[in-house]
N, C-alpha and C positions, 0 to 999 in steps of 0.2 A: 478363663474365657467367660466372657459375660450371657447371664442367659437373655434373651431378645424376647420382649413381650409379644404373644399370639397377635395381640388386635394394634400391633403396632407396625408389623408385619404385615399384618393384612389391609391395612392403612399404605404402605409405601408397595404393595402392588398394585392400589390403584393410582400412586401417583397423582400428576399433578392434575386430576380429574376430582380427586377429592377434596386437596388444596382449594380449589376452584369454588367448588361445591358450600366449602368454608366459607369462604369471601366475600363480603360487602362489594357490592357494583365498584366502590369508590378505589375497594384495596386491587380489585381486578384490574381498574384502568392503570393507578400505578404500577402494576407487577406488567400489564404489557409494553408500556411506555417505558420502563427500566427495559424492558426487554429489548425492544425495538433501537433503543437508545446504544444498547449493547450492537446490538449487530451492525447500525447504523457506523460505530466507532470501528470496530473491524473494517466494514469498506472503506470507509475514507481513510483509515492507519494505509491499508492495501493502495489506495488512489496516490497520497502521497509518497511512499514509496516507490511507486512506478514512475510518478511524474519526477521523483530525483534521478531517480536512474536514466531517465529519460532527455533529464537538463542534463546529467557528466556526458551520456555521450553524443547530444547537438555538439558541447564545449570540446569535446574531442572532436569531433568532425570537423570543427568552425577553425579548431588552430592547428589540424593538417591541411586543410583550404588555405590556410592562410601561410602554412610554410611552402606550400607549391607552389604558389604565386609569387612568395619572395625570391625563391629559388629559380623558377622560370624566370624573371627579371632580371636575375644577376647574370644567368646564363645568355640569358638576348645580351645584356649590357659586354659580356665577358666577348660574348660573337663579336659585335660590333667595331668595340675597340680591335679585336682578332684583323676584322678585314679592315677597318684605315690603319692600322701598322703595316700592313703589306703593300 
Protein backbone atom coordinates (compact mmCIF):
# COMPACT_ATOMS: atom_id res chain seq x y z
CA UNK A 1 0.00 0.00 0.00
CA UNK A 2 1.21 3.24 -0.78
CA UNK A 3 1.96 5.71 1.85
CA UNK A 4 -0.25 9.13 0.99
CA UNK A 5 1.72 12.45 1.50
CA UNK A 6 0.33 14.50 4.89
CA UNK A 7 0.16 17.92 2.61
CA UNK A 8 -1.23 16.09 -0.23
CA UNK A 9 -3.94 15.01 1.82
CA UNK A 10 -4.63 18.12 3.19
CA UNK A 11 -4.44 19.64 -0.28
CA UNK A 12 -7.46 17.20 -1.68
CA UNK A 13 -9.62 18.11 1.55
CA UNK A 14 -9.93 21.29 0.46
CA UNK A 15 -10.64 20.32 -2.96
CA UNK A 16 -11.42 22.17 -5.75
CA UNK A 17 -11.24 25.58 -3.49
CA UNK A 18 -7.55 25.22 -3.64
CA UNK A 19 -7.36 24.18 -7.18
CA UNK A 20 -9.01 27.49 -7.64
CA UNK A 21 -6.94 29.31 -5.44
CA UNK A 22 -4.12 27.98 -7.92
CA UNK A 23 -5.51 29.38 -11.10
CA UNK A 24 -4.87 32.18 -13.31
CA UNK A 25 -8.33 34.02 -14.08
CA UNK A 26 -7.68 32.56 -17.61
CA UNK A 27 -7.27 28.74 -16.36
CA UNK A 28 -10.47 29.44 -14.14
CA UNK A 29 -12.57 30.63 -17.24
CA UNK A 30 -11.54 27.54 -19.14
CA UNK A 31 -12.13 24.83 -16.24
CA UNK A 32 -15.68 26.58 -16.11
CA UNK A 33 -16.42 26.57 -19.65
CA UNK A 34 -15.18 22.77 -20.01
CA UNK A 35 -17.50 22.49 -17.24
CA UNK A 36 -20.53 24.19 -18.35
CA UNK A 37 -19.73 22.58 -21.79
CA UNK A 38 -20.03 19.22 -19.89
CA UNK A 39 -23.20 19.65 -18.50
CA UNK A 40 -24.53 21.50 -21.30
CA UNK A 41 -23.84 17.98 -23.41
CA UNK A 42 -25.78 15.85 -20.90
CA UNK A 43 -28.93 17.97 -21.52
CA UNK A 44 -29.00 18.09 -24.97
CA UNK A 45 -27.65 13.87 -25.01
CA UNK A 46 -31.19 13.85 -22.57
CA UNK A 47 -33.25 16.36 -25.03
CA UNK A 48 -32.42 14.17 -27.88
CA UNK A 49 -33.20 11.28 -26.56
CA UNK A 50 -36.55 12.16 -25.64
CA UNK A 51 -37.33 13.90 -28.74
CA UNK A 52 -36.57 10.20 -30.33
CA UNK A 53 -38.64 8.65 -28.36
CA UNK A 54 -40.99 11.08 -28.87
CA UNK A 55 -40.84 10.85 -32.99
CA UNK A 56 -41.10 6.37 -32.66
CA UNK A 57 -44.14 6.93 -30.81
CA UNK A 58 -46.19 10.11 -33.11
CA UNK A 59 -44.93 7.18 -35.88
CA UNK A 60 -46.61 4.67 -33.94
CA UNK A 61 -49.70 6.54 -33.36
CA UNK A 62 -49.60 8.19 -37.12
CA UNK A 63 -49.71 4.19 -38.61
CA UNK A 64 -52.48 2.98 -36.12
CA UNK A 65 -54.59 6.29 -37.40
CA UNK A 66 -53.75 5.19 -40.44
CA UNK A 67 -54.78 1.41 -40.31
CA UNK A 68 -58.24 2.63 -38.76
CA UNK A 69 -59.02 4.48 -41.30
CA UNK A 70 -58.08 1.89 -43.96
CA UNK A 71 -59.88 -0.57 -42.07
CA UNK A 72 -63.11 1.71 -41.40
CA UNK A 73 -63.17 2.22 -45.28
CA UNK A 74 -62.97 -1.31 -46.25
CA UNK A 75 -65.66 -2.03 -43.76
CA UNK A 76 -68.07 1.12 -45.23
CA UNK A 77 -67.05 -0.24 -48.65
CA UNK A 78 -67.65 -4.18 -47.56
CA UNK A 79 -71.48 -2.53 -45.89
CA UNK A 80 -72.22 -1.10 -49.10
CA UNK A 81 -71.51 -3.70 -51.57
CA UNK A 82 -73.46 -6.01 -48.44
CA UNK A 83 -76.80 -3.73 -49.04
CA UNK A 84 -76.83 -3.51 -53.23
CA UNK A 85 -76.46 -7.27 -53.35
CA UNK A 86 -79.62 -7.58 -51.41
Amino acid sequence: MRRKDPAAVALGRKGGKARVKNQTPEQRIASASRAAKARWARTEKLVREITEKSKQLLDITVKRERAMVVKTKANARRRKRQKLSR
